[in-house]
Each structure stands twice: as C-alpha cells, then as structure tokens.
GUTOR-324565 format. One record per residue (C-alpha): residue number from 1; residue in one letter; chain; x, y, z. Coordinates in pm, 1 decimal, decimal comma, always signed. Each point is the difference from the previous one (the first is absolute). Layout:
N
   num   residu   chaine         xx         yy         zz
   NUM        A        A          X          Y          Z
...
# end
This chain:
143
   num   residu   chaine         xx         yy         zz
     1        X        A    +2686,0     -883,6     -698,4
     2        X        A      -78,2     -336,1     +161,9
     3        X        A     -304,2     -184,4      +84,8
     4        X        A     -232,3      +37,5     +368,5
     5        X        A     +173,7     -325,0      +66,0
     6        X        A     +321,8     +110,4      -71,3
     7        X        A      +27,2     +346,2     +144,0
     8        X        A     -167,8     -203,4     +331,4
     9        X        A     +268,0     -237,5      +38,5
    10        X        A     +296,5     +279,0      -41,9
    11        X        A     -171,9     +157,1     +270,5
    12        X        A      +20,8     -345,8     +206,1
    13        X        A     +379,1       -7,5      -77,6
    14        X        A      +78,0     +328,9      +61,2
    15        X        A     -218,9      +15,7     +319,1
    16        X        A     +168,0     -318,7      +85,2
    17        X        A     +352,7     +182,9      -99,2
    18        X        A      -65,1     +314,2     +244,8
    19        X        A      -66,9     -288,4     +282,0
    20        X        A     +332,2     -146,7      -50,1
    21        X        A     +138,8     +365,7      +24,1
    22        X        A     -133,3      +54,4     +282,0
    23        X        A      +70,3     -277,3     +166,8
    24        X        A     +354,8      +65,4      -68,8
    25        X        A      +88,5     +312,5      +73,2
    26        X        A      -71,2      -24,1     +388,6
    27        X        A     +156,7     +267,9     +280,5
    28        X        A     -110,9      +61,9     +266,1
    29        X        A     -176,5     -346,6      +92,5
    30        X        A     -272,9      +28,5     +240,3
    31        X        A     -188,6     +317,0     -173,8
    32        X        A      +79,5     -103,0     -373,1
    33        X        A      -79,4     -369,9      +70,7
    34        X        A     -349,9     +156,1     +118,8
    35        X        A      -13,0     +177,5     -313,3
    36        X        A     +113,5     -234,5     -252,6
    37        X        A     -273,3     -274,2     +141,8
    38        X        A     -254,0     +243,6      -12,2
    39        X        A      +83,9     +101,7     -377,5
    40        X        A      +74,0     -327,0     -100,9
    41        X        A     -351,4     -131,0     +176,7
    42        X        A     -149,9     +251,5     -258,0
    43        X        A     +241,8      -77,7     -297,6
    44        X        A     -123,8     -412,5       -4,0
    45        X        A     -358,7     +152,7     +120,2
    46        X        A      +32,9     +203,0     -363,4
    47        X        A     +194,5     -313,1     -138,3
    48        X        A     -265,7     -246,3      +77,7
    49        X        A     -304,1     +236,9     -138,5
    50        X        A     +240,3      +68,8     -345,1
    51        X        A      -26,6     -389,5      -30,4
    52        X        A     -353,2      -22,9      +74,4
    53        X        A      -75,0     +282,3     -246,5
    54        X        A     +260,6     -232,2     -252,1
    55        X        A     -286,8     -269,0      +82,7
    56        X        A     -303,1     +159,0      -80,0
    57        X        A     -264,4     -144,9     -225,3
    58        X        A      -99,4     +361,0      -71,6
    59        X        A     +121,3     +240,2     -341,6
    60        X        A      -46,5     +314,9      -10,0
    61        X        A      -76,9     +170,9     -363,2
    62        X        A      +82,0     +351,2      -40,3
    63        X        A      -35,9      +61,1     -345,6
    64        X        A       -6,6     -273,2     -251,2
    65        X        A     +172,1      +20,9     -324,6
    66        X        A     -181,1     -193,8     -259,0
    67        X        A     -356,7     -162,2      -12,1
    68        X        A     -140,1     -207,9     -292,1
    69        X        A     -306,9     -230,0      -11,5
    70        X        A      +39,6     -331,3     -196,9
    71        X        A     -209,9     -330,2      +37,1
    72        X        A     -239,1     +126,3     +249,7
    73        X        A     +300,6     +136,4     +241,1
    74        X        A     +126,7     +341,6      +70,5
    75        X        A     +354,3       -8,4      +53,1
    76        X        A     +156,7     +269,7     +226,6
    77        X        A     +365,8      +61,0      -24,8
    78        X        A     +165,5     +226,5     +310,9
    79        X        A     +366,7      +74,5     +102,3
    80        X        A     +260,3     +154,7     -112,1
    81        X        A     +243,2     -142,4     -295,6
    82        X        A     +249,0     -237,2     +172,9
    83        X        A     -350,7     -144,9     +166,4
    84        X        A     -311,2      -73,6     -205,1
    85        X        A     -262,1     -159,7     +151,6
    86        X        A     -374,6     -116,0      -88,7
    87        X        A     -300,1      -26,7     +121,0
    88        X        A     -226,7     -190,9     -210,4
    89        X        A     -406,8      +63,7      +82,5
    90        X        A     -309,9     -199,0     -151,0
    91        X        A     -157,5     +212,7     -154,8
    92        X        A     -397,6     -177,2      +85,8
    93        X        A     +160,0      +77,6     +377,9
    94        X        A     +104,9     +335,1      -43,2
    95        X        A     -313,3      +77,4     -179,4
    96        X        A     -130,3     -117,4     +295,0
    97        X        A     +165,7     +187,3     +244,6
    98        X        A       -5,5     +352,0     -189,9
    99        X        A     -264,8     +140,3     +174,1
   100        X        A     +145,2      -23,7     +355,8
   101        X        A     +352,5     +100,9     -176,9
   102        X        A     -143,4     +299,5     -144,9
   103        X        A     -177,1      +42,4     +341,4
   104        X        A     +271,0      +13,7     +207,7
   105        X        A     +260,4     +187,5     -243,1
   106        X        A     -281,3     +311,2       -7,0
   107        X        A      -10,1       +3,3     +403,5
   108        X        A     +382,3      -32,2      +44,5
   109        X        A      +87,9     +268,6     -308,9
   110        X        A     -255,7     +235,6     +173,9
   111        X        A     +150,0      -95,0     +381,4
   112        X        A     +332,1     +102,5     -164,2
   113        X        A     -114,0     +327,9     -186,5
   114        X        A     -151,0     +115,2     +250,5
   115        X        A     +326,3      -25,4     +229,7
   116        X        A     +243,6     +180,3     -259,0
   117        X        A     -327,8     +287,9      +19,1
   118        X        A      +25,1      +30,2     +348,6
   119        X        A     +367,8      +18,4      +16,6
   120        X        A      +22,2     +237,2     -325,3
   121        X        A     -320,4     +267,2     +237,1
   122        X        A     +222,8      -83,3     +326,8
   123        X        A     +352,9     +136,1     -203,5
   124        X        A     -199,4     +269,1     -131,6
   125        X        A     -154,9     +106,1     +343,7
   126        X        A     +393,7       -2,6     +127,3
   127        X        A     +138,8     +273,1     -272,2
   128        X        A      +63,5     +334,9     +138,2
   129        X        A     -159,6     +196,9     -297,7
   130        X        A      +87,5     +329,8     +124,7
   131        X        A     +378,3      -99,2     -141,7
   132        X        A     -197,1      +14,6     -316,5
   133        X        A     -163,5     +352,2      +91,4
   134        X        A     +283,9     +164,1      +66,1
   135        X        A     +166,9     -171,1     -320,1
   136        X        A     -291,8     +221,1     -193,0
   137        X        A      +18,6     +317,7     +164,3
   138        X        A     +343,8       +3,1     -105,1
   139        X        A       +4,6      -81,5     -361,4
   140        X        A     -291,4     +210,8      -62,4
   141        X        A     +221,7     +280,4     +104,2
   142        X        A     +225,1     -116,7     -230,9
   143        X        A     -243,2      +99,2     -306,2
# end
C-alpha cells in the first residue's frame, strides 16, 4: 500500500495516461475533438488540483499508531508500515492547549453520534415490519 503522496501521483500519471488515450484514438473529428477538449479540460483541471493536494502543508491523522512521552514531548507516530511518521508535541504546549482539545473533540464526537442516531431511527422508520408479522404468524403455526 503506498503513501497519500504516492497513490496521488499514480493518479497524475494515469490521469495523464487516459489523456494521451484519448487524444489518440480520434474518429469522427468535429464531435470527438469537442469531446476530447472538454474531457481533457477536466482531466488537467483534476491534474492540476492532484498536484496542489501533492503541495499541501496540511496531514491528515486518522489513527496514530504509537505515542510515548519523553523529555517533556509527546511523540505521536501515524501511518501505516512502509510510512512512519511523527509528530513531536511540547508537552508545557499541549498542556496548554488540552482544554480547547478536549473541548472541541466532545462537540465533534457528539455532532458525529448524533448523525449515525439519526440515520440508525431513519433505517428503522424505512423497514416494512409487517414482513416480520407475517414471518410470526407462520412459525407459530408451526408449533
């Protein structure tokens, strides 16, 4: 399994691959001309915000891996195995910045339960029970 990075720029080559397809397999060359401009406006549209993303200053953790503390850090490991990486906090900073962590995890976890709640009553609102009814009546006739 590769890397953000790496899994971004196989998209740009393969994105850049289907262009060159395109582009060669013209027919008819009025209405596929059209076409293939249009596609390939959106293919180096897609390209160019791949590259950006490739750019970005920003890393997203999903689940970290390992965390220690040692000489007034915490160290946060995340990834997967072919691609550790760290994030090394001050502790006096993070100690610091708890409360409005702790703050803002409790709002978003509670945002986000009560979401999978609403979808879990709007599922069970949706089931036709009387399959289940009829599914009674006729193993109780069984016994």
């Amino acid at each position: 399994m590769g890397t953000s990075k790496d899994n971004l720029i196989e998209r740009i080559t393969e994105l850049e691959g289907n262009l060159m397809e395109e582009q060669g397999t013209l027919t008819d060359e009025r209405k596929i001309l059209k076409d293939v401009k249009e596609r390939a406006k959106k293919l180096l549209d897609e390209n160019r915000n791949l590259k950006e993303q490739l750019k970005s200053k920003v890393t997203y953790i999903h689940e970290t891996s390992h965390l220690y503390c040692s000489d007034g850090e915490m160290h946060i490991q995340y990834g997967d195995y072919d691609n550790e990486n760290w994030v090394v906090y001050n502790t006096d900073q993070l100690f610091k910045d708890l409360p409005f962590i702790i703050n803002q995890v409790v709002k978003e976890n509670n945002k986000m339960q009560h979401y999978y709640l609403n979808n879990i009553v709007t599922e069970l609102k949706e089931i036709d029970y009387t399959i289940l009814q009829e599914e009674d009546v006729s193993n109780s006739k069984d016994i």
